[in-house]
N, C-alpha and C positions, 0 to 999 in steps of 0.2 A: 759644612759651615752652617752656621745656626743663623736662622732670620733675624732674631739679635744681635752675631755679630757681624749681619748684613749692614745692618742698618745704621751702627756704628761707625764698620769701616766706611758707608756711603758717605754720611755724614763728615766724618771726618778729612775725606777727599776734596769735596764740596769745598769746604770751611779753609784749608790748604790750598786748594786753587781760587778762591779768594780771597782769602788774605799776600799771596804772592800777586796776582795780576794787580791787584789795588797799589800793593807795594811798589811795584816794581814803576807803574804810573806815575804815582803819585810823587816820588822821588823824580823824576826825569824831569817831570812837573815843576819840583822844588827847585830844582840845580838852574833849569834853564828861565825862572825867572828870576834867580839871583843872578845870571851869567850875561843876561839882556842879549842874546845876540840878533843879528840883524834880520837873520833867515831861518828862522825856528824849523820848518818842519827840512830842512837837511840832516839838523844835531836829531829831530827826533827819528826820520829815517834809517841814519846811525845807527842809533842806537836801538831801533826796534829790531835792525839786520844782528847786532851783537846778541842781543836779549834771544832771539830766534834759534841764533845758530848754539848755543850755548845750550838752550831746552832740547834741541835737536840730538846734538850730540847726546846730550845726559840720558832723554828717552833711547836713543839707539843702543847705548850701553850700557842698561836697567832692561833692557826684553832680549836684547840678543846677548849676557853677560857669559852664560855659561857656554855659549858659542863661540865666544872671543876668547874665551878663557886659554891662556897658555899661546895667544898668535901674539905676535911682533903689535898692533894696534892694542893689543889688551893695557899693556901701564899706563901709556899716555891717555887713553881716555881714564881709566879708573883714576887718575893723577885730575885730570880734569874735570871725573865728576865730583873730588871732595872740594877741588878750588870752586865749583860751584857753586856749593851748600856755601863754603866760605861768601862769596859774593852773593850772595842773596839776603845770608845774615847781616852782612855788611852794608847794604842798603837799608833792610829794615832798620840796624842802628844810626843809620845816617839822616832819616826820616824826622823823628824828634830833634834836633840838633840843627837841619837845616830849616824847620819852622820858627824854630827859636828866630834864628839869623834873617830869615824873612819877617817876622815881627819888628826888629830892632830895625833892620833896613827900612819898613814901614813907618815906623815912630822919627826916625831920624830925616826921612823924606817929609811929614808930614810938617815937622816943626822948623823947617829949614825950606823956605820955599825960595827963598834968594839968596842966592850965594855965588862964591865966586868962583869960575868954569875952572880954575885949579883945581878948589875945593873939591868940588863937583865931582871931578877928574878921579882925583883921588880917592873918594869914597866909594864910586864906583870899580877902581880897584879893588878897592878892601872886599866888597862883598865876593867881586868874583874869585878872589883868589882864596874866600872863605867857601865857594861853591865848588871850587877842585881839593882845596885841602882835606876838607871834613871828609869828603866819601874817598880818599883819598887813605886816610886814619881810619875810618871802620871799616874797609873795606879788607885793608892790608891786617890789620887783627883780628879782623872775624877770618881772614883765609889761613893765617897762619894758627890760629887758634884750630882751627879745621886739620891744616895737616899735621899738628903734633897731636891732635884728639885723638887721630886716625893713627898713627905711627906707635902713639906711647902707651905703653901697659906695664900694670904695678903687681909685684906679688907681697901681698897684704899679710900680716902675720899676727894674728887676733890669739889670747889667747883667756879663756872663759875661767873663773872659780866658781867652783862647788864645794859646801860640804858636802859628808856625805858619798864624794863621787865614788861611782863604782871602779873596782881598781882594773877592770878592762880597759877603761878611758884614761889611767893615769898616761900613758904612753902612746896614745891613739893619735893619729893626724888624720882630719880630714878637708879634701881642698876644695870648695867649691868656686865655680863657675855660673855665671848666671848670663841671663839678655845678651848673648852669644850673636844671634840676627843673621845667623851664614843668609847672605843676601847680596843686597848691594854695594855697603861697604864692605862687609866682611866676605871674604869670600876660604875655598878650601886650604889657600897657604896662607892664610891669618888663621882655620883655627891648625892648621899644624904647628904654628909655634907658640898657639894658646896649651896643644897637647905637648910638645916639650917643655914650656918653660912650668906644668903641672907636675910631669914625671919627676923634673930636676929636683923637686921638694919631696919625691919619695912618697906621697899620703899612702895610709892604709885605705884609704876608702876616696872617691869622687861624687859630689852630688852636685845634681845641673837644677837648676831652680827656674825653670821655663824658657819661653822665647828662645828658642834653639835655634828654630830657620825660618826661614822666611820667605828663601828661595826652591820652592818645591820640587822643582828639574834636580837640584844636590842633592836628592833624597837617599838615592842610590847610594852614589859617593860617599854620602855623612853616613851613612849605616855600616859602611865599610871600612870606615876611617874611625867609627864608634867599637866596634869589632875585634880593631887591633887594639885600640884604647886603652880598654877593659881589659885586655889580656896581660896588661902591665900595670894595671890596678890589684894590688893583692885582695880587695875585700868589693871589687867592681865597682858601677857606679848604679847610681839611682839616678833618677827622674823625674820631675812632675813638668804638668803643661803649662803655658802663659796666655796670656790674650791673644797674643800672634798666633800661636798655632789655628787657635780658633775665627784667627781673619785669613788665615790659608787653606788647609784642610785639616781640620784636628783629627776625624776618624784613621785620614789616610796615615797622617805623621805617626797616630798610637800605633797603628795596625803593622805600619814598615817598623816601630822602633820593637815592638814585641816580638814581632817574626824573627826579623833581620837580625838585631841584635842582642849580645847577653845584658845591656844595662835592664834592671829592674824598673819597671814604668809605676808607678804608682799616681793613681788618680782616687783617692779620698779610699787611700787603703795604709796600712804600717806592715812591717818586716822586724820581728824582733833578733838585731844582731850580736845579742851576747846576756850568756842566763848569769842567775846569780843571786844572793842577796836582794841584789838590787837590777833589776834587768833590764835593756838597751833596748831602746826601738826607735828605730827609722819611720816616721809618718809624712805621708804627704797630702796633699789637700788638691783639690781642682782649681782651677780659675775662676772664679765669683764671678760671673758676668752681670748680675742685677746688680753686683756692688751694694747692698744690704747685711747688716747687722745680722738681722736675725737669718737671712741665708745663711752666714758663715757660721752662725750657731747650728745648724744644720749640718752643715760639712763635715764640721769638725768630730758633732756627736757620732755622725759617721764612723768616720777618720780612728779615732781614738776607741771607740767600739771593741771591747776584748782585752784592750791594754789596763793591766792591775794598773792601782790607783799609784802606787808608790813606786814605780816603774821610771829610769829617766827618758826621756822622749825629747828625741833632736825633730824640731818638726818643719818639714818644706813647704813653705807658702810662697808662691810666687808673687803675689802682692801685700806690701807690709801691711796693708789693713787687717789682716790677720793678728797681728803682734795685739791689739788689743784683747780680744778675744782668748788670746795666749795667754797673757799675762793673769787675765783673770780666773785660768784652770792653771794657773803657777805648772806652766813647764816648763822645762829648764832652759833650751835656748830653741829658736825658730831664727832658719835662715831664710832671705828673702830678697827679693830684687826689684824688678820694675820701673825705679825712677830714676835709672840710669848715676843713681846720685845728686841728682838734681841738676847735672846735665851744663850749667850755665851759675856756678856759685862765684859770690862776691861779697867779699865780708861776712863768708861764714853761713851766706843765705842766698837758698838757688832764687834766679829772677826766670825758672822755667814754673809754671801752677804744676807741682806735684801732687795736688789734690788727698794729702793725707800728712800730716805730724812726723810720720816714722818714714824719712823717704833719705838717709845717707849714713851708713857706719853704725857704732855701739845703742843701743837703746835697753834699760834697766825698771824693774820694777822688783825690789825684793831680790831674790835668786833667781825668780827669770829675766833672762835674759834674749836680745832680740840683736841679730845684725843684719846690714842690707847694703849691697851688695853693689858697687858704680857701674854694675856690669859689664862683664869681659869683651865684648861686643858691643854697637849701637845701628842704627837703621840712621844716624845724623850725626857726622863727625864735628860737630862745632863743640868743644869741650874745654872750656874753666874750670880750674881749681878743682875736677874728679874725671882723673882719668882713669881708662879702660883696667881692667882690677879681677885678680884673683887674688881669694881668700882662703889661705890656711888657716885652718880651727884646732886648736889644741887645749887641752884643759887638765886642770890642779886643781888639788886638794884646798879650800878655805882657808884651812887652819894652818894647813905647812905656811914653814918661815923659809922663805928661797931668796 
């Protein structure tokens, strides 16, 4: 692990258990002075023993996961830690909603100072029945959001035109899989039916576009289960890294996927797989940890280094900030992943900061072309409108009339 992406992951931790403990407060905060009850610190007692036991549980079953893995305790917690993420989403959306309702209850006490104990009576219903409904509604769609996030996965069927294209690829399928996260939600029998419901489409080839694991104890296992994979890939798979690998161990994960297994690892290297007129290369790029332009003009010169000019080049970028840089050396399509899809889309627009333009599905400039990928995996099952996603690649002729 690189002091960079020490300091990342530190940060990022930091900023996570702060923004959840604030949350988590501030909401209890919210509820129980819309709720007025008589004896506040019992509800917050309460509730500190639920909030407790619930981190409790979810820590015991995120460090001892692949220990539990396969005992009688393994579902129910794993069941309990997506309802968690559910519940904790469902407070932060409860958050905005229930200030609103403390503003108005504010406004309506202030301009109303005498009234009648009816009145009164009743108002003070409305709010509280407004301080169990609301966290009541996000709560119960952030959880079920959570477990069909967790449950559902799409096999995606994209298919790319070229002129030009070389007739090796007229008939060519290739499937990728991307931010896979074997970790804490995902675990060994999610990706076995990420690998059957792959084989079922037949691809001639597999390409994994980073963020693989997450949980480093499966390393073993996934290189075993990567192994057998391959063996029923006619043309194997490739590889490149993601962020993750590099907030876990990136040397160890390259060194186990090289050894252990036959996928081809490419880290800011190509494989030309098919000659010709017109000749096929597989490239892949590294993870950009500066996250800079002109780093990834570096990469890439790497990357592409040997490759004839008039060559088609499928290119693997884990992060779609690449697709810029693509677009303007016109390669023909770059797959890529990273922003889960945006994770959290409504009307068409994620409310997750994807921090880049190219972060869900098709993107075009000219003949290149670029796709990304909702990834097959996640590390946070709360998912709207882009669930878990493998992508079939197939591509034609321009000019043909089908």
């Amino acid at each position: 692990m690189t002091l960079d992406a020490m300091t990342i992951r530190m940060i990022f931790n930091v900023v996570i258990v702060l923004i959840v403990v604030g949350g988590l407060t501030g909401f209890w905060y919210l509820v129980l002075k819309l709720l007025q009850p008589e004896k506040k610190i019992w509800w917050w007692l309460g509730y500190i023993v639920v909030v407790i036991g619930l981190g409790v549980s979810m820590r015991h079953f995120i460090i001892n996961q692949v220990e539990l893995f396969g005992t009688s305790s393994y579902l129910p917690l794993q069941l309990l830690r997506t309802e968690t993420y559910g519940f904790m989403m469902g407070i932060l959306l409860a958050i905005p909603v229930l200030l609103v309702m403390l503003g108005i209850q504010w406004l309506v006490n202030r301009n109303s100072k005498s009234v009648e104990p009816e009145m009164g009576s009743s108002r003070r219903k409305f709010f509280q029945t407004a301080a169990v409904a609301i966290p009541a509604a996000t709560i119960g769609g952030a959880s079920y959001a959570a477990f069909r996030g967790q449950s559902e996965i799409k096999v995606t069927h994209e298919t790319f035109r070229y002129k030009n294209l070389p007739n090796a690829l007229r008939h060519y399928k290739i499937a990728q899989i991307s931010d896979v996260h074997l970790g804490p939600c995902i675990d060994l029998d999610d990706f076995d039916i990420i690998v059957n419901l792959v084989l079922k489409e037949k691809p001639d080839r597999v390409v994994i576009t980073g963020d693989l694991i997450d949980k480093i104890d499966w390393l073993p296992e996934l290189s075993e289960k990567i192994k057998d994979f391959a063996k029923q890939v006619p043309d194997g798979i490739d590889y490149i890294i993601g962020n993750h690998e590099y907030f876990r161990d990136a040397p160890l994960i390259l060194e186990t996927f090289r050894t252990k297994t036959p996928m081809r690892v490419l880290v800011n290297q190509h494989v030309k797989i098919f000659d010709g007129p017109r000749p096929v290369y597989i490239a892949g790029v590294d993870y950009d940890l500066k996250r800079k332009k002109s780093n990834r003009e570096l990469i890439l010169d790497e990357t592409l280094n040997g490759i004839p000019k008039d060559a088609f080049v499928i290119l693997l970028a884990h992060h779609p900030e690449f697709f810029e840089e693509a677009f303007a050396r016109k390669i023909p399509l770059t797959l890529s992943g990273h922003t889960h899809g945006g994770q959290i889309v409504i009307g068409g627009q994620s409310l997750v900061p994807v921090g880049t333009p190219y972060w869900k599905g098709r993107y075009s400039d000219g003949e290149s072309q670029g796709y990304v990928n909702n990834g097959t995996g996640h590390w946070y099952p709360v998912r709207v409108d882009c669930p878990r996603e493998i992508t079939i690649v197939q591509f034609k002729e321009a000019d043909r009339k089908y």
